[in-house]
HTML snippet that shows the backbone in 3Dmol.js (N, CA, C, O; Angstrom):
<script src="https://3Dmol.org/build/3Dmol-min.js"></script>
<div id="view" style="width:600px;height:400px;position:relative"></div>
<script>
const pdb = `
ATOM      1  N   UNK A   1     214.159  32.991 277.182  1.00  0.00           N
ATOM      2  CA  UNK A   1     214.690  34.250 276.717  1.00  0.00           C
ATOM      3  C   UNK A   1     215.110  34.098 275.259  1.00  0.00           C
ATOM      4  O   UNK A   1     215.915  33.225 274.934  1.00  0.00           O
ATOM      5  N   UNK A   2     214.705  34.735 274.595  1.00  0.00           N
ATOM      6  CA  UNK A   2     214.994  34.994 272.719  1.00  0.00           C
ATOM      7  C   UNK A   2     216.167  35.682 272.947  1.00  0.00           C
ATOM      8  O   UNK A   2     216.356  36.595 273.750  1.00  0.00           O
ATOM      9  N   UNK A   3     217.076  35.084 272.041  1.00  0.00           N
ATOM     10  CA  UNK A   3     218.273  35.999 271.811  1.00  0.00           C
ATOM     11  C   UNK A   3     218.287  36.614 270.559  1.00  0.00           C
ATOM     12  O   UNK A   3     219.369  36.950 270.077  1.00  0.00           O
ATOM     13  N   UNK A   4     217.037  36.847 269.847  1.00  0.00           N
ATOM     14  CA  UNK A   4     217.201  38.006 269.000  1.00  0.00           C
ATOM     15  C   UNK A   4     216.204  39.134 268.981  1.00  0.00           C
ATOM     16  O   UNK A   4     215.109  39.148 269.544  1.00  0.00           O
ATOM     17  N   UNK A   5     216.735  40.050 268.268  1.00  0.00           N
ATOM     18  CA  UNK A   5     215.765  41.477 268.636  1.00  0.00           C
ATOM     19  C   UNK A   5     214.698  41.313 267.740  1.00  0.00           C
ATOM     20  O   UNK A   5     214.488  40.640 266.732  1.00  0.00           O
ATOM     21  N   UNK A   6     214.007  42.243 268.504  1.00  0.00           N
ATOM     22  CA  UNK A   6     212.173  42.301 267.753  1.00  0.00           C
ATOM     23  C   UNK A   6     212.490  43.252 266.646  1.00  0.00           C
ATOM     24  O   UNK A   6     211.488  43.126 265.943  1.00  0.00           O
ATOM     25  N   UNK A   7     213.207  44.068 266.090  1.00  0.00           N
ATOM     26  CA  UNK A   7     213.672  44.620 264.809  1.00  0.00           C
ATOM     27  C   UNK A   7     214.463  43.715 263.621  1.00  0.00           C
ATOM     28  O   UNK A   7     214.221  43.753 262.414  1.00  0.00           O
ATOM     29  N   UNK A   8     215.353  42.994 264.221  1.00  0.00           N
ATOM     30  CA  UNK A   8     216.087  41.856 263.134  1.00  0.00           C
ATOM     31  C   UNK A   8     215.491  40.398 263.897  1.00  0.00           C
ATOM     32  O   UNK A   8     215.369  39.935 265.031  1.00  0.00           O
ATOM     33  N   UNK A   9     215.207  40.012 262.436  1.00  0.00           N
ATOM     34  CA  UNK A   9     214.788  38.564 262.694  1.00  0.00           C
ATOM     35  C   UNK A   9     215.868  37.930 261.256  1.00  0.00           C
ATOM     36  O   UNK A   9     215.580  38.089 260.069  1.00  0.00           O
ATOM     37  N   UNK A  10     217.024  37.263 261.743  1.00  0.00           N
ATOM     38  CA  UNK A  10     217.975  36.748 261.301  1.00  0.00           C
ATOM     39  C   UNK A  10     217.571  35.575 259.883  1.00  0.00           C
ATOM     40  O   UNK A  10     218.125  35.648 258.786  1.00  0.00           O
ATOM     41  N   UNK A  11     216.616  34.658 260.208  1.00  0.00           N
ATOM     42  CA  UNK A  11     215.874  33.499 259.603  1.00  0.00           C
ATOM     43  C   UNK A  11     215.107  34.375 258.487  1.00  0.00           C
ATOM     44  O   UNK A  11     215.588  34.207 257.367  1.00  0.00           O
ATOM     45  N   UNK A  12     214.341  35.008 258.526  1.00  0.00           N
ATOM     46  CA  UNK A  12     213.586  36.002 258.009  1.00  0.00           C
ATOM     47  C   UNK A  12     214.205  36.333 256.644  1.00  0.00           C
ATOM     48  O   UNK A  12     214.225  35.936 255.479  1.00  0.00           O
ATOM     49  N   UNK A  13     214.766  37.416 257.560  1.00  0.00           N
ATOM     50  CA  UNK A  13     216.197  37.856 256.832  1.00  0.00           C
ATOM     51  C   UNK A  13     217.005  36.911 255.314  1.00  0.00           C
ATOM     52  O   UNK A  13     216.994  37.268 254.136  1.00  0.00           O
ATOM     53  N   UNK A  14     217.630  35.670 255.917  1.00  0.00           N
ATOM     54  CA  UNK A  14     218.273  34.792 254.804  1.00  0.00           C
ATOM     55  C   UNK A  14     216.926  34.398 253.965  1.00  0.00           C
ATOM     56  O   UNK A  14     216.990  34.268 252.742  1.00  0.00           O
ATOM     57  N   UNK A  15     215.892  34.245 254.572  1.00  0.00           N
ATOM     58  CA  UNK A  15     214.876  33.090 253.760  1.00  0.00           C
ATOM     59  C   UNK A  15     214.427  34.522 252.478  1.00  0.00           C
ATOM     60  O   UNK A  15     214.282  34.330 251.271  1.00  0.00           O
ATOM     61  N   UNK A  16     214.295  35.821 253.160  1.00  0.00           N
ATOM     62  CA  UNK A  16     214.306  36.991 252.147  1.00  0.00           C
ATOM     63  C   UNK A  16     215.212  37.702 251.012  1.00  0.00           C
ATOM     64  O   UNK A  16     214.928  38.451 250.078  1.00  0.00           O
ATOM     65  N   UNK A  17     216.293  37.208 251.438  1.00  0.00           N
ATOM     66  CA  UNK A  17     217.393  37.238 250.898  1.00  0.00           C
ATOM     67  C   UNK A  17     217.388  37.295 249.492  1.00  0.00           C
ATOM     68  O   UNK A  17     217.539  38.229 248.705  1.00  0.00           O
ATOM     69  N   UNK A  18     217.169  36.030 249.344  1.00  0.00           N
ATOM     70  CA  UNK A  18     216.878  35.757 247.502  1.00  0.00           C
ATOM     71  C   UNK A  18     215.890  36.340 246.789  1.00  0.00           C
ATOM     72  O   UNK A  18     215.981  36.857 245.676  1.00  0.00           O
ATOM     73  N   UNK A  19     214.763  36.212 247.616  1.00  0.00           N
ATOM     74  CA  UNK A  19     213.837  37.383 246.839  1.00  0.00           C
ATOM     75  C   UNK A  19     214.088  38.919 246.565  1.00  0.00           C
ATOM     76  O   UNK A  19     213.675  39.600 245.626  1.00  0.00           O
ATOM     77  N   UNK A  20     214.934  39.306 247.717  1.00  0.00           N
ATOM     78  CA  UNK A  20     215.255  40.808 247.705  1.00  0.00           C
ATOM     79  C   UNK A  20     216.077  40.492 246.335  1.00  0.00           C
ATOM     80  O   UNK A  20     215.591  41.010 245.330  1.00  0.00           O
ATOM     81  N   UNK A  21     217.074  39.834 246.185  1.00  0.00           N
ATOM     82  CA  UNK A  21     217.799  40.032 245.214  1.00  0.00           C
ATOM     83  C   UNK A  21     217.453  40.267 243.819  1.00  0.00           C
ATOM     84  O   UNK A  21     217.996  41.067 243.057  1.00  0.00           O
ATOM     85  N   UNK A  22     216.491  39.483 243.575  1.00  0.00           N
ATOM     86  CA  UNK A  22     215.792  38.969 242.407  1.00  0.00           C
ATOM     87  C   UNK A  22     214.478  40.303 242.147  1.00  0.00           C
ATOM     88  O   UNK A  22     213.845  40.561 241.122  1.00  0.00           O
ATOM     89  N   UNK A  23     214.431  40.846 243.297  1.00  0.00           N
ATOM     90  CA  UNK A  23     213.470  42.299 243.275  1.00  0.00           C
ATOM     91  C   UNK A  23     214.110  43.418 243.384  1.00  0.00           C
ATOM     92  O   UNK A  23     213.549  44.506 243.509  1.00  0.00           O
ATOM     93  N   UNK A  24     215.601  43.207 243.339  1.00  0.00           N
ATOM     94  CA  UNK A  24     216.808  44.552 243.695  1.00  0.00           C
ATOM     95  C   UNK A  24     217.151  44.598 242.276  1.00  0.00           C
ATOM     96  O   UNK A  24     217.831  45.575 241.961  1.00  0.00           O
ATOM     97  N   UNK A  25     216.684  43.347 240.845  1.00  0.00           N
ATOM     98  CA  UNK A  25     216.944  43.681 239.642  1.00  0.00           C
ATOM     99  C   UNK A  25     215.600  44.119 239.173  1.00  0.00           C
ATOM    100  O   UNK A  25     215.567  44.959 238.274  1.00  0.00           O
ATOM    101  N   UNK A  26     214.737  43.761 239.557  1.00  0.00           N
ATOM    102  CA  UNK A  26     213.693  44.667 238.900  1.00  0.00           C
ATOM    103  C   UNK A  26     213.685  46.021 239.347  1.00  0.00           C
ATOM    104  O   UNK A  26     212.863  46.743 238.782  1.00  0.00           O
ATOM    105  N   UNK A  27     214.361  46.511 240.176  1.00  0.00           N
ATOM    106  CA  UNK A  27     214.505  47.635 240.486  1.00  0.00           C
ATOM    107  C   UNK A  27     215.251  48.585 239.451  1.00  0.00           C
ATOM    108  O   UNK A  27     215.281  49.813 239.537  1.00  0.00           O
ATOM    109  N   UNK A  28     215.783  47.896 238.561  1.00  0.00           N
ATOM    110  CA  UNK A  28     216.347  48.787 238.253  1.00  0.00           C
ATOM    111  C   UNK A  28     215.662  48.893 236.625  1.00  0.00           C
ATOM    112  O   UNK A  28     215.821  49.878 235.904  1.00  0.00           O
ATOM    113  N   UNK A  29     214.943  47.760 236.269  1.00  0.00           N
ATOM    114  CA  UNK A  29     213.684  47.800 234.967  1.00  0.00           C
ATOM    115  C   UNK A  29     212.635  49.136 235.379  1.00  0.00           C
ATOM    116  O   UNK A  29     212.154  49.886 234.531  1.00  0.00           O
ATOM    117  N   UNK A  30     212.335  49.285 237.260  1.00  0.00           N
ATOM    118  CA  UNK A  30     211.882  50.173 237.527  1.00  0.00           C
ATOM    119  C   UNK A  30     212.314  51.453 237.152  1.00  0.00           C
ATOM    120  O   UNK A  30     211.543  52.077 236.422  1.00  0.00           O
ATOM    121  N   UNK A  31     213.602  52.114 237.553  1.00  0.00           N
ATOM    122  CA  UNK A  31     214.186  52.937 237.329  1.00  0.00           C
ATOM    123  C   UNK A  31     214.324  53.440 236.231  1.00  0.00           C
ATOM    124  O   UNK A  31     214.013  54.628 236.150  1.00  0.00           O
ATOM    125  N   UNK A  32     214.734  52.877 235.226  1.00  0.00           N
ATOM    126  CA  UNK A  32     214.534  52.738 233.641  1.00  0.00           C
ATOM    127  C   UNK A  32     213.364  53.557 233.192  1.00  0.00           C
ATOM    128  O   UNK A  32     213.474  54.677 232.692  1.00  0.00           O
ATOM    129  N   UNK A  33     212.046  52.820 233.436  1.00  0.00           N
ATOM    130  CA  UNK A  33     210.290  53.277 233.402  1.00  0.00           C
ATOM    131  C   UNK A  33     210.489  54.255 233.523  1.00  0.00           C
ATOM    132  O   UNK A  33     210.484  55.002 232.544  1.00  0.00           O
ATOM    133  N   UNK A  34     210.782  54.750 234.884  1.00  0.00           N
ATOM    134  CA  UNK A  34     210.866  56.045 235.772  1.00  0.00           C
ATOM    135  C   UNK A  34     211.766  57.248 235.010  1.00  0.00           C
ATOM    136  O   UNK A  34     211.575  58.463 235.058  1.00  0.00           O
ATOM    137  N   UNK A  35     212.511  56.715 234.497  1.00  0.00           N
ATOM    138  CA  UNK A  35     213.300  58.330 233.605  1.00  0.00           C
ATOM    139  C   UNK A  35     212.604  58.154 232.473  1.00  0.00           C
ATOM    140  O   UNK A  35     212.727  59.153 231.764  1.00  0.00           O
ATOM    141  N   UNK A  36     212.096  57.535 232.109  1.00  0.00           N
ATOM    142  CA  UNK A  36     211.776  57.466 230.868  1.00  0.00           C
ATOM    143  C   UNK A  36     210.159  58.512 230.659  1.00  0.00           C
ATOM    144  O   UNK A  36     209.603  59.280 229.875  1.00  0.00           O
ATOM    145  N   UNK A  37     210.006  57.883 231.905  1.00  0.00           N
ATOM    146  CA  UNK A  37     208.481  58.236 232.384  1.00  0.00           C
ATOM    147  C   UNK A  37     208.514  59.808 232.674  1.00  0.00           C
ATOM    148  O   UNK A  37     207.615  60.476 232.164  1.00  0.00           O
ATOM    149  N   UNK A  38     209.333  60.352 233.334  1.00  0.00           N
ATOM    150  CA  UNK A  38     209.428  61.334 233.514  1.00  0.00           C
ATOM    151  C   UNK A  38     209.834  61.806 232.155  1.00  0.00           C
ATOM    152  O   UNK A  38     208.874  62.352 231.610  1.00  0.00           O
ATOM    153  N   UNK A  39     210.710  61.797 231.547  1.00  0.00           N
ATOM    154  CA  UNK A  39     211.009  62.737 230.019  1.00  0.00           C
ATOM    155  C   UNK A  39     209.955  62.748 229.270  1.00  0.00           C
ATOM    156  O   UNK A  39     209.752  63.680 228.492  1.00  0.00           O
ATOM    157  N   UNK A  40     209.007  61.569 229.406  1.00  0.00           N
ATOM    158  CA  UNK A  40     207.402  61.627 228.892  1.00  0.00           C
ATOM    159  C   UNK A  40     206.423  63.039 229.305  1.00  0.00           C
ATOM    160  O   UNK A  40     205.588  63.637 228.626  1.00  0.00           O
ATOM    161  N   UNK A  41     206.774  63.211 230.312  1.00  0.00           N
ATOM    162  CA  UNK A  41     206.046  63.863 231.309  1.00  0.00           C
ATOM    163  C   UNK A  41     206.174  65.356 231.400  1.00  0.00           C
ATOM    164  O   UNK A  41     205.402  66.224 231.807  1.00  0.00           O
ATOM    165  N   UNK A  42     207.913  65.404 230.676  1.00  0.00           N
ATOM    166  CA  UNK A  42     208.062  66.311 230.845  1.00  0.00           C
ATOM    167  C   UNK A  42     207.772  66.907 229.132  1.00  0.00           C
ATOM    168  O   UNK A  42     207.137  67.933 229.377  1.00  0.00           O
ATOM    169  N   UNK A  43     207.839  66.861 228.197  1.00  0.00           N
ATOM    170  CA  UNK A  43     207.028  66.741 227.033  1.00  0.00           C
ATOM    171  C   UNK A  43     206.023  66.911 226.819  1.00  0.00           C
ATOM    172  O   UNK A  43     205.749  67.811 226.025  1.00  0.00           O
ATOM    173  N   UNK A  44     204.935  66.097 227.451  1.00  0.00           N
ATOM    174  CA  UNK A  44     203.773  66.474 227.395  1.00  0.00           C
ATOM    175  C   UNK A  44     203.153  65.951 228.747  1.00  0.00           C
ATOM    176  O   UNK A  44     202.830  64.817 229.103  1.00  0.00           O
ATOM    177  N   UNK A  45     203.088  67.474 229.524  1.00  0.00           N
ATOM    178  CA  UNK A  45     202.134  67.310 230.768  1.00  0.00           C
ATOM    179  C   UNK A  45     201.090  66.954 230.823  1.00  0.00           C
ATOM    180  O   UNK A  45     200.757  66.335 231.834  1.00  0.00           O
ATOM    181  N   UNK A  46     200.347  67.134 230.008  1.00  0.00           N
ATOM    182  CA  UNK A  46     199.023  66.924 229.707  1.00  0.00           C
ATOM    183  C   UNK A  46     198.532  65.647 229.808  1.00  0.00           C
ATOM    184  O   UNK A  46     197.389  65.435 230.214  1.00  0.00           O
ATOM    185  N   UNK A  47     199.365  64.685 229.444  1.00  0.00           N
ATOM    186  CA  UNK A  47     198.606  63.294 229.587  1.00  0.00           C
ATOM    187  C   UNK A  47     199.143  62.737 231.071  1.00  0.00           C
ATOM    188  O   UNK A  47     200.309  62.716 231.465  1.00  0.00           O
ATOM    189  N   UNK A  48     198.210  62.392 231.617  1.00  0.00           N
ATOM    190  CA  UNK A  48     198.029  61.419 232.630  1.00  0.00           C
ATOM    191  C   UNK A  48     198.484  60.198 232.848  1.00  0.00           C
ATOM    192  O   UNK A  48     198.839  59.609 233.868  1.00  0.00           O
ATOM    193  N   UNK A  49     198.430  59.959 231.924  1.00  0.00           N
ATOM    194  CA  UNK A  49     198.798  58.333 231.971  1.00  0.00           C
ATOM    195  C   UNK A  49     201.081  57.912 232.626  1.00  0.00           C
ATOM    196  O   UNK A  49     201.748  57.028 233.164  1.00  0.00           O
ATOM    197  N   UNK A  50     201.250  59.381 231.993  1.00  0.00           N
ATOM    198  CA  UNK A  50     202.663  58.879 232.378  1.00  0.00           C
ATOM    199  C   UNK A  50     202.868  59.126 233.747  1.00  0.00           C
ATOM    200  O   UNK A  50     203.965  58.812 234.208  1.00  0.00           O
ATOM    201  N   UNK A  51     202.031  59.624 234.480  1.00  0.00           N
ATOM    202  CA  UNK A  51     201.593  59.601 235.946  1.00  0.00           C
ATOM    203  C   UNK A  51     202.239  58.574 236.694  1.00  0.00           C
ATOM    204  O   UNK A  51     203.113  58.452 237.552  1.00  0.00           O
ATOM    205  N   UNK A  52     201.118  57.595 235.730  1.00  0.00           N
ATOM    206  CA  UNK A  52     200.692  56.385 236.502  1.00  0.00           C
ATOM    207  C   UNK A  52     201.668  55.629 236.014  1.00  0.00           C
ATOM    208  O   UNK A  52     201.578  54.609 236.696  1.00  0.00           O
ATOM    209  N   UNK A  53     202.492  55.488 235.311  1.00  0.00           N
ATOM    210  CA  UNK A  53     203.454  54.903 234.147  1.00  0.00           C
ATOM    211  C   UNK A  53     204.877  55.235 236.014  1.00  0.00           C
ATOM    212  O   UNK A  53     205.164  54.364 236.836  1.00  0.00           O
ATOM    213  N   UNK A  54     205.243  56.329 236.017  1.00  0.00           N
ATOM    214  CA  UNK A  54     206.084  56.971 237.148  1.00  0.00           C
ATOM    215  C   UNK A  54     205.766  56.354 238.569  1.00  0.00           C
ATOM    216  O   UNK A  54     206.539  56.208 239.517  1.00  0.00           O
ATOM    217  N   UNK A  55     204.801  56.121 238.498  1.00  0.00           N
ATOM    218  CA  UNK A  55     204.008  55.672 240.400  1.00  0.00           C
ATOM    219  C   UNK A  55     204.100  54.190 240.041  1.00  0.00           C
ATOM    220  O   UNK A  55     204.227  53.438 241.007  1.00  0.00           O
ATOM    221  N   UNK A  56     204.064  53.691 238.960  1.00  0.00           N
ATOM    222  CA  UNK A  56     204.376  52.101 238.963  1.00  0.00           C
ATOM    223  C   UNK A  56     205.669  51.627 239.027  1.00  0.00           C
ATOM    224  O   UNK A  56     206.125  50.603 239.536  1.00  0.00           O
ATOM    225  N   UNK A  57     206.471  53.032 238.101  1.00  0.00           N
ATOM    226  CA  UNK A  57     207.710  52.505 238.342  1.00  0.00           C
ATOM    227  C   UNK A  57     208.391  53.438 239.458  1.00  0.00           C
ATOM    228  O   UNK A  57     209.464  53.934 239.116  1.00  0.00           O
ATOM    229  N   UNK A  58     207.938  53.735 240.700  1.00  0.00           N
ATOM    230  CA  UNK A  58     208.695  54.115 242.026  1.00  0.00           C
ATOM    231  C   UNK A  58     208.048  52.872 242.844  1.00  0.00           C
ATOM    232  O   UNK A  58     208.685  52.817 243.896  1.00  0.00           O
ATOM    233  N   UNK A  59     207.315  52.108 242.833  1.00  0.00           N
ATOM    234  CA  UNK A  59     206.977  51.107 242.992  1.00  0.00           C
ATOM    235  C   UNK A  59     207.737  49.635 242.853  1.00  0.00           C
ATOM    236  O   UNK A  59     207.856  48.683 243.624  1.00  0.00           O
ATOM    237  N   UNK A  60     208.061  49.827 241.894  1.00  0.00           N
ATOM    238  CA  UNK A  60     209.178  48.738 241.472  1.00  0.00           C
ATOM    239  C   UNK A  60     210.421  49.060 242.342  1.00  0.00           C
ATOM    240  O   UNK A  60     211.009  48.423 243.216  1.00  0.00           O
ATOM    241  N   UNK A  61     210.554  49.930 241.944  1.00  0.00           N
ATOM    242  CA  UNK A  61     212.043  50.746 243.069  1.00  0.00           C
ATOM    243  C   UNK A  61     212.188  50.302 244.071  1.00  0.00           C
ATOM    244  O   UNK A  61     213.290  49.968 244.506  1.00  0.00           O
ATOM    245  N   UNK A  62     210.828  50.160 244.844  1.00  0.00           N
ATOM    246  CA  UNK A  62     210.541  50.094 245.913  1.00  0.00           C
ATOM    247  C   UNK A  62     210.423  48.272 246.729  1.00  0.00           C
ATOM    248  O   UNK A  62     210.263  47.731 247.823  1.00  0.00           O
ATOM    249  N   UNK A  63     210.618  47.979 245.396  1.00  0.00           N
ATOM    250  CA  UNK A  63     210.375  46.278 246.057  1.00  0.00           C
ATOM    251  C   UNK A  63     211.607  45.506 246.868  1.00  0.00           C
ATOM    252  O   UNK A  63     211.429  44.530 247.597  1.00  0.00           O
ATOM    253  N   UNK A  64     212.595  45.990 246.660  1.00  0.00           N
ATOM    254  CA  UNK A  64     213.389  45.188 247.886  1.00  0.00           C
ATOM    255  C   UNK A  64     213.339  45.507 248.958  1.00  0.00           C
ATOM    256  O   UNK A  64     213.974  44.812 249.750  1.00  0.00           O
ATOM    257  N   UNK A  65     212.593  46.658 249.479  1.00  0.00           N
ATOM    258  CA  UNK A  65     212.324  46.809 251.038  1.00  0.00           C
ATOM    259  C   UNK A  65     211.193  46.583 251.268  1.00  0.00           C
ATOM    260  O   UNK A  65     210.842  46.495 252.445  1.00  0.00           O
ATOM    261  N   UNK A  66     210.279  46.420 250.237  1.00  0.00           N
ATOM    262  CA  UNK A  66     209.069  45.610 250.653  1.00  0.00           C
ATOM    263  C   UNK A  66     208.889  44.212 251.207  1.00  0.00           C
ATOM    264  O   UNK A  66     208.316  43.720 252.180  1.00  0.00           O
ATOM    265  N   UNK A  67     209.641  43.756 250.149  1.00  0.00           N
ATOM    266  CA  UNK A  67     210.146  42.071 250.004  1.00  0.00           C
ATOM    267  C   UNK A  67     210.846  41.578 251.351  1.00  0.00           C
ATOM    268  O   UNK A  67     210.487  40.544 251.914  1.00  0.00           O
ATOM    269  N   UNK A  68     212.091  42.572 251.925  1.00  0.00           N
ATOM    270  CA  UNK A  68     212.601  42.099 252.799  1.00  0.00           C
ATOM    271  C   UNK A  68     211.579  42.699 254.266  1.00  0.00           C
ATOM    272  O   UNK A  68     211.922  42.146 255.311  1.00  0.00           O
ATOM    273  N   UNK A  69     210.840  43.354 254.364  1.00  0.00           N
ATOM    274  CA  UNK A  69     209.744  44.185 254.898  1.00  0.00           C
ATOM    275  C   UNK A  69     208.469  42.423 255.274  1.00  0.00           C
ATOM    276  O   UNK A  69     208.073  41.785 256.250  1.00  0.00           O
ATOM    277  N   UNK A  70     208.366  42.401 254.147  1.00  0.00           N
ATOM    278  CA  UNK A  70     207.460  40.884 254.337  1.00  0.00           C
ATOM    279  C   UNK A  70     208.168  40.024 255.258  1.00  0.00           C
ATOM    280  O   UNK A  70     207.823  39.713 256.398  1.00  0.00           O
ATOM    281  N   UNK A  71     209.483  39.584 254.448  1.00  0.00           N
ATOM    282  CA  UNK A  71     209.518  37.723 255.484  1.00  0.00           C
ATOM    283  C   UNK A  71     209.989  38.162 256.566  1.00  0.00           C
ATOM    284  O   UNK A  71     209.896  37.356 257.492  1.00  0.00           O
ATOM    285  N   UNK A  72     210.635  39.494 256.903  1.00  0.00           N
ATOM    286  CA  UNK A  72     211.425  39.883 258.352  1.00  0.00           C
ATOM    287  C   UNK A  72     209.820  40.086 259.319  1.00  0.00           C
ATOM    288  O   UNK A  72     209.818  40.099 260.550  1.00  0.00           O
ATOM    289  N   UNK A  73     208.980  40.182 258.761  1.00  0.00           N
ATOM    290  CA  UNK A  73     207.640  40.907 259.795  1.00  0.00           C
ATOM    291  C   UNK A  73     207.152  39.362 259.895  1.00  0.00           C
ATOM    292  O   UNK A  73     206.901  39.195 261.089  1.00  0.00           O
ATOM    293  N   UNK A  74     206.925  38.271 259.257  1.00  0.00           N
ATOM    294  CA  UNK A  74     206.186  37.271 259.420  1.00  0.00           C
ATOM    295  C   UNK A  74     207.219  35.849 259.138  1.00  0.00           C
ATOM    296  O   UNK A  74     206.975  34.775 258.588  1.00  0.00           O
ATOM    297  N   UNK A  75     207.985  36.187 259.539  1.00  0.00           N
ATOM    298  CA  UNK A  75     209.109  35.095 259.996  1.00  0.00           C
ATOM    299  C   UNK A  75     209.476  34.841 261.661  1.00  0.00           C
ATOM    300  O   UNK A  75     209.812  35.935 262.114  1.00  0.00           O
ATOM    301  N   UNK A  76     209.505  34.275 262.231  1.00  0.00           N
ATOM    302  CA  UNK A  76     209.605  34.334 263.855  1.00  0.00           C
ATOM    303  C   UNK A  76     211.029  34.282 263.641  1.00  0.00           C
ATOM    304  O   UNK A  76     211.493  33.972 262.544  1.00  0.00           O
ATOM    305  N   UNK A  77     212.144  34.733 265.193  1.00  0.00           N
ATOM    306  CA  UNK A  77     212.835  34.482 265.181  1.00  0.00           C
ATOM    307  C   UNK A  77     213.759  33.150 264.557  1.00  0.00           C
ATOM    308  O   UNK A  77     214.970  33.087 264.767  1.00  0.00           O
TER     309      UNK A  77
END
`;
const viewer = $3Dmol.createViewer("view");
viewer.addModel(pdb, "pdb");
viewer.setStyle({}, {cartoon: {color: "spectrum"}});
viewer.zoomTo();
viewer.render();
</script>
C-alpha cells in the first residue's frame, strides 16, 4: 500500500522545488516582456511580431507550473 496520493508526489515535489524557484524569477523577466509587449501592441496593431513577443512572454509566466507539472508527473512516489 503507497501512502501517497496519485495527485501529490512529495519527492517530486522537493526535487522540483528549486527549479520552480529559479523559473518563478523568470517569471517575472516574463511579465516585464508582456506589458511591454502589450503597450507595443497597443501602438501599433499592425505588426505581428509583438504577438509573438506576448505568447512568449505568457509562456515564461507560465514556467513554474510547468516545471513543477514535469518532476511531480515523472517522479514516483
Amino acid at each position: 500500500m503507497c501512502c501517497c496520493d496519485e495527485d501529490f508526489r512529495p519527492l517530486g515535489f522537493l526535487l522540483g522545488l528549486p527549479f520552480a524557484l529559479l523559473s518563478f524569477l523568470i517569471s517575472f523577466i516574463g511579465l516585464f516582456i508582456w506589458i511591454i509587449g502589450l503597450l507595443l501592441m497597443c501602438i501599433c496593431p499592425c505588426c505581428i511580431c509583438f504577438t509573438f513577443v506576448v505568447e512568449f512572454a505568457l509562456e515564461l509566466i507560465k514556467a513554474p507550473l510547468h516545471i513543477m507539472e514535469f518532476f511531480m508527473s515523472n517522479i514516483p512516489c
